[in-house]
Biotite code that builds the C-alpha atoms (Angstrom):
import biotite.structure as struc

atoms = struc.array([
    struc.Atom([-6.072, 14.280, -10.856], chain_id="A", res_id=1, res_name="UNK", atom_name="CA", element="C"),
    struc.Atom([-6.396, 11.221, -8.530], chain_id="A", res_id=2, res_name="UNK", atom_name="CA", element="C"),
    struc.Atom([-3.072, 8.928, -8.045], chain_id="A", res_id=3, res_name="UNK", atom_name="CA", element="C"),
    struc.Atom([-3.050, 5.528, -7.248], chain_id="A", res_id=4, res_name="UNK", atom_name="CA", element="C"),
    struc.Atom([-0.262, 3.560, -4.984], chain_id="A", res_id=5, res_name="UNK", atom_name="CA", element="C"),
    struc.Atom([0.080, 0.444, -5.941], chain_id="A", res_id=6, res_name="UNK", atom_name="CA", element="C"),
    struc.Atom([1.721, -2.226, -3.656], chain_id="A", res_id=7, res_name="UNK", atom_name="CA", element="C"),
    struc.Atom([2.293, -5.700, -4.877], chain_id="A", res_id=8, res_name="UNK", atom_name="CA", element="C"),
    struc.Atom([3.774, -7.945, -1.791], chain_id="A", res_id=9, res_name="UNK", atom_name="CA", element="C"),
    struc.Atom([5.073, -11.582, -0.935], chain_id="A", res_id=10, res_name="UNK", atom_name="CA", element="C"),
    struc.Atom([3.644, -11.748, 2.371], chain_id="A", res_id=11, res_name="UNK", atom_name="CA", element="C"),
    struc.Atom([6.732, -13.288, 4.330], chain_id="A", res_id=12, res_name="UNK", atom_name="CA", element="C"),
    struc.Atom([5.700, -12.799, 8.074], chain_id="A", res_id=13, res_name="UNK", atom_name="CA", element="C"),
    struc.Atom([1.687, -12.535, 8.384], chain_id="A", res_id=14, res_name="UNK", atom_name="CA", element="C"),
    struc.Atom([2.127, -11.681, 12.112], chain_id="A", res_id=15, res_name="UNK", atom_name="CA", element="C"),
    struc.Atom([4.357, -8.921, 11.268], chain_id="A", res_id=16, res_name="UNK", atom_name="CA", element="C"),
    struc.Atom([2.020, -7.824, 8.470], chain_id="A", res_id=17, res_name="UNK", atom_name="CA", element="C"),
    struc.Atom([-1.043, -7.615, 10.977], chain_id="A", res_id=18, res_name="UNK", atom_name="CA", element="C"),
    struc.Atom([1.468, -5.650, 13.311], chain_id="A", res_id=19, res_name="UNK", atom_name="CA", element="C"),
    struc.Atom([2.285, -3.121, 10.383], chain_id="A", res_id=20, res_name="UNK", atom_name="CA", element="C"),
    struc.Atom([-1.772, -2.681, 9.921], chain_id="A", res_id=21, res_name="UNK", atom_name="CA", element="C"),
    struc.Atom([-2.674, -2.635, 13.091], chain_id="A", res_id=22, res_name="UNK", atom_name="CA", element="C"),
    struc.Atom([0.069, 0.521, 13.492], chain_id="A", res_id=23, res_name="UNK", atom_name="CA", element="C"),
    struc.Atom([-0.917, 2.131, 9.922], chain_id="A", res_id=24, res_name="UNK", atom_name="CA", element="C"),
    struc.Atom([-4.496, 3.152, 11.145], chain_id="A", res_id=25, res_name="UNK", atom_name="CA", element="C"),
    struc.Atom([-3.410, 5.550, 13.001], chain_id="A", res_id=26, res_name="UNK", atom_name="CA", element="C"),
    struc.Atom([-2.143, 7.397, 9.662], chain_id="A", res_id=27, res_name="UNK", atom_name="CA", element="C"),
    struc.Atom([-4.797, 9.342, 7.445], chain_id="A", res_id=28, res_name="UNK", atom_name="CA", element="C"),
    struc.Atom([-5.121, 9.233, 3.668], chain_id="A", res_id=29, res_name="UNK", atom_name="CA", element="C"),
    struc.Atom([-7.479, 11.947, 4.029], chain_id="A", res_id=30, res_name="UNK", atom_name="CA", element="C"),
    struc.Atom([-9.637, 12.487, 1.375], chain_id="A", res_id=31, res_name="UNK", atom_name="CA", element="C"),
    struc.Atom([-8.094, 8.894, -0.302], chain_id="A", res_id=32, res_name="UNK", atom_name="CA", element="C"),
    struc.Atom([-9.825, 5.468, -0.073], chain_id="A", res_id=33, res_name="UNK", atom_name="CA", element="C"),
    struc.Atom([-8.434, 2.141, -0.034], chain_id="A", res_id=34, res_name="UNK", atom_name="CA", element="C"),
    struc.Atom([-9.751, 0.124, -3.363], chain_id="A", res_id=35, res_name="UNK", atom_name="CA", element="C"),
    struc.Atom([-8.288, -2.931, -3.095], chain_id="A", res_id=36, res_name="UNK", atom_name="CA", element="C"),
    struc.Atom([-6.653, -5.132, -0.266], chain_id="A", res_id=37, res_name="UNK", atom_name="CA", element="C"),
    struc.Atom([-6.565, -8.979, -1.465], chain_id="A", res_id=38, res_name="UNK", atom_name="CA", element="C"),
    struc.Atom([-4.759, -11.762, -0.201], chain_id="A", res_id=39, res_name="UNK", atom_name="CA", element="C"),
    struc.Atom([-5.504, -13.908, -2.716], chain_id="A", res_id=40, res_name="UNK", atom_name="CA", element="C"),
    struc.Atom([-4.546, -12.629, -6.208], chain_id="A", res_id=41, res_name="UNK", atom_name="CA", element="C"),
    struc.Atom([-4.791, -14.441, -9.127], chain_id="A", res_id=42, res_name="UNK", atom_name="CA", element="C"),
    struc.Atom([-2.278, -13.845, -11.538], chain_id="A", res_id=43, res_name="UNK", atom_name="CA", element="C"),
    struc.Atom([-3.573, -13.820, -15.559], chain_id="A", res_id=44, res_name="UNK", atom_name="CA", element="C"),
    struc.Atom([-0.863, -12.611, -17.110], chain_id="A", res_id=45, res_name="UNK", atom_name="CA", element="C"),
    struc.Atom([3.354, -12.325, -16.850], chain_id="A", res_id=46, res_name="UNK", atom_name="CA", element="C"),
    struc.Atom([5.678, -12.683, -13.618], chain_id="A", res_id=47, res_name="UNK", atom_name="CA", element="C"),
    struc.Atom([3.300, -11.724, -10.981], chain_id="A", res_id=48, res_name="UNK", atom_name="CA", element="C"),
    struc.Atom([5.586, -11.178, -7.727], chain_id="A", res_id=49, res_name="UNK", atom_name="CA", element="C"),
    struc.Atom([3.188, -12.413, -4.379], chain_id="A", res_id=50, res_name="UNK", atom_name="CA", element="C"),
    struc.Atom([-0.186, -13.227, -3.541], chain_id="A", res_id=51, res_name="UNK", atom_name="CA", element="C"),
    struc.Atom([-1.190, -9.768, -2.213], chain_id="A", res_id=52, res_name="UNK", atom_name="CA", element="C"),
    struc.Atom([-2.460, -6.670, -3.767], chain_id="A", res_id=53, res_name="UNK", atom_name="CA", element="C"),
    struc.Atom([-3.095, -3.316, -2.542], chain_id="A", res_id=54, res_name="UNK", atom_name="CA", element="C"),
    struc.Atom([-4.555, -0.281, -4.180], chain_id="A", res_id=55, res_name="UNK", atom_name="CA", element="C"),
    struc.Atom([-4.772, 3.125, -2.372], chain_id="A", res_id=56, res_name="UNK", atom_name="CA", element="C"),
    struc.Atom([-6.540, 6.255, -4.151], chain_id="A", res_id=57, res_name="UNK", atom_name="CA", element="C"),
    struc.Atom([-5.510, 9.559, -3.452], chain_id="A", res_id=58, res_name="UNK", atom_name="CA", element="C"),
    struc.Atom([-6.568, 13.059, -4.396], chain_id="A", res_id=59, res_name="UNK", atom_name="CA", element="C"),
    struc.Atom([-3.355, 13.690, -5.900], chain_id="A", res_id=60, res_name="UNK", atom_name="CA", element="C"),
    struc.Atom([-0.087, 13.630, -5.801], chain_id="A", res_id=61, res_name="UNK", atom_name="CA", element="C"),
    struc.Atom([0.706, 15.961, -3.020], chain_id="A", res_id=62, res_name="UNK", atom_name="CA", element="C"),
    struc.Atom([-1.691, 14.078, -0.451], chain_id="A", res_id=63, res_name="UNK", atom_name="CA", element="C"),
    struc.Atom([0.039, 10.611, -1.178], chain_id="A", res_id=64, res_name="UNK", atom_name="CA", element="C"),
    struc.Atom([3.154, 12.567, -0.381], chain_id="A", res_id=65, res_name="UNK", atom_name="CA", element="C"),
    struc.Atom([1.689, 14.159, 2.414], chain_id="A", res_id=66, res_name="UNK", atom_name="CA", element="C"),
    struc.Atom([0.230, 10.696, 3.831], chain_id="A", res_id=67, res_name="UNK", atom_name="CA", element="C"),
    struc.Atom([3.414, 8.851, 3.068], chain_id="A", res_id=68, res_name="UNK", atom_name="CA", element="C"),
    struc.Atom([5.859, 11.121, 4.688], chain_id="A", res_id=69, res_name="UNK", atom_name="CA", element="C"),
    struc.Atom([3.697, 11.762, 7.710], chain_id="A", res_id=70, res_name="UNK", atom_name="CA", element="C"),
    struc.Atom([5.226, 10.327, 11.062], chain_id="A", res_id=71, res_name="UNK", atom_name="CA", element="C"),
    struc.Atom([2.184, 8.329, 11.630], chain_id="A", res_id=72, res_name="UNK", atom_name="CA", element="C"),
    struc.Atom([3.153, 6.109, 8.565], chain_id="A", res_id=73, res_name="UNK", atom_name="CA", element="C"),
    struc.Atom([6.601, 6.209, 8.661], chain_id="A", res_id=74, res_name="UNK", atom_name="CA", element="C"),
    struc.Atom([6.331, 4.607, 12.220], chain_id="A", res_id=75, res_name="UNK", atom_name="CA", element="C"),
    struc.Atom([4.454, 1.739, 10.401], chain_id="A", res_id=76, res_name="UNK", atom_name="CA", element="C"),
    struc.Atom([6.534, 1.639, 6.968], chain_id="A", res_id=77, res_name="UNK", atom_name="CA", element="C"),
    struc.Atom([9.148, -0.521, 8.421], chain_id="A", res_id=78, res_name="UNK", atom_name="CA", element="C"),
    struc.Atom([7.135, -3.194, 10.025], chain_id="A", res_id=79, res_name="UNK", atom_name="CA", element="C"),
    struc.Atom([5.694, -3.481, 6.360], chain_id="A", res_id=80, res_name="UNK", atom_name="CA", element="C"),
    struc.Atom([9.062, -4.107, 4.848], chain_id="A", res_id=81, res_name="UNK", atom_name="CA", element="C"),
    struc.Atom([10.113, -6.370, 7.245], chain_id="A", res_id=82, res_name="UNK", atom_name="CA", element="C"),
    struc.Atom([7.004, -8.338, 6.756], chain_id="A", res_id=83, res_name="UNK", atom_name="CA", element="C"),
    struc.Atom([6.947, -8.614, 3.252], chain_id="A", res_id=84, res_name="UNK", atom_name="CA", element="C"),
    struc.Atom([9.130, -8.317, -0.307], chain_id="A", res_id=85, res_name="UNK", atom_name="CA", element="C"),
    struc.Atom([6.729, -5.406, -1.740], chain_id="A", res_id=86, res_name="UNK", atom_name="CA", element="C"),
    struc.Atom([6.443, -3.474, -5.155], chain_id="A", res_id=87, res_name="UNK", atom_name="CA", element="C"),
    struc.Atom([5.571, -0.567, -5.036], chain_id="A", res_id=88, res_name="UNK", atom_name="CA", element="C"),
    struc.Atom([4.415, 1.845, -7.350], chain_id="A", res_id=89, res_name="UNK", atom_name="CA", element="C"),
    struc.Atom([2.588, 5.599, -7.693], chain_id="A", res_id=90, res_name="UNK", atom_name="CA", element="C"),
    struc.Atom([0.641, 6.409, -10.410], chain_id="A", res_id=91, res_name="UNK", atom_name="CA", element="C"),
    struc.Atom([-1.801, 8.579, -12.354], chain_id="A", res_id=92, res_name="UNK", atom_name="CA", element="C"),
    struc.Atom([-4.989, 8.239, -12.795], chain_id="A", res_id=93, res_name="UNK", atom_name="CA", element="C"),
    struc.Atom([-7.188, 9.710, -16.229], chain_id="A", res_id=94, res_name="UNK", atom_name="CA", element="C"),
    struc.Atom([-7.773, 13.172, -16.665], chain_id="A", res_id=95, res_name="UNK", atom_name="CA", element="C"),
])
């Protein structure tokens, strides 16, 4: 069953953000896809926390965990963080 990570972010320092993407690439989600990168969100409904959305897809929930932990992401993770205040947030897809 496909997961989904789900990052909502208050983009605090864009050079620092560019820094973190620019180091992320060289990570793999293997058989997972990016869905949704905007910079621009436009909140509908509730408290929405920052302007930026992300949406990976991943096979399931052992890939995200292998992506994630890999050493090619946890170099990038903390340029991320220190870029932005970020939400984050794994979850299932349907069945």
């Amino acid at each position: 069953m496909s997961v989904y990570f789900v990052v909502q972010e208050e983009v605090k320092d864009q050079a620092g953000l560019d820094a973190y993407m620019e180091a992320a690439k060289t990570s793999t989600l293997g058989r997972g896809r990016a869905l949704v990168v905007d910079n621009d969100v436009a909140p509908v409904e509730g408290n929405w926390h920052g302007s930026r959305l992300v949406i990976l897809e991943l096979e399931d929930g052992a890939s995200f965990t292998e992506w994630y932990n890999s050493p090619e992401y946890q170099n990038a993770l903390p340029l991320r963080l220190a870029a932005t205040d970020s939400r984050g947030a794994l979850v299932k897809g349907l069945g």
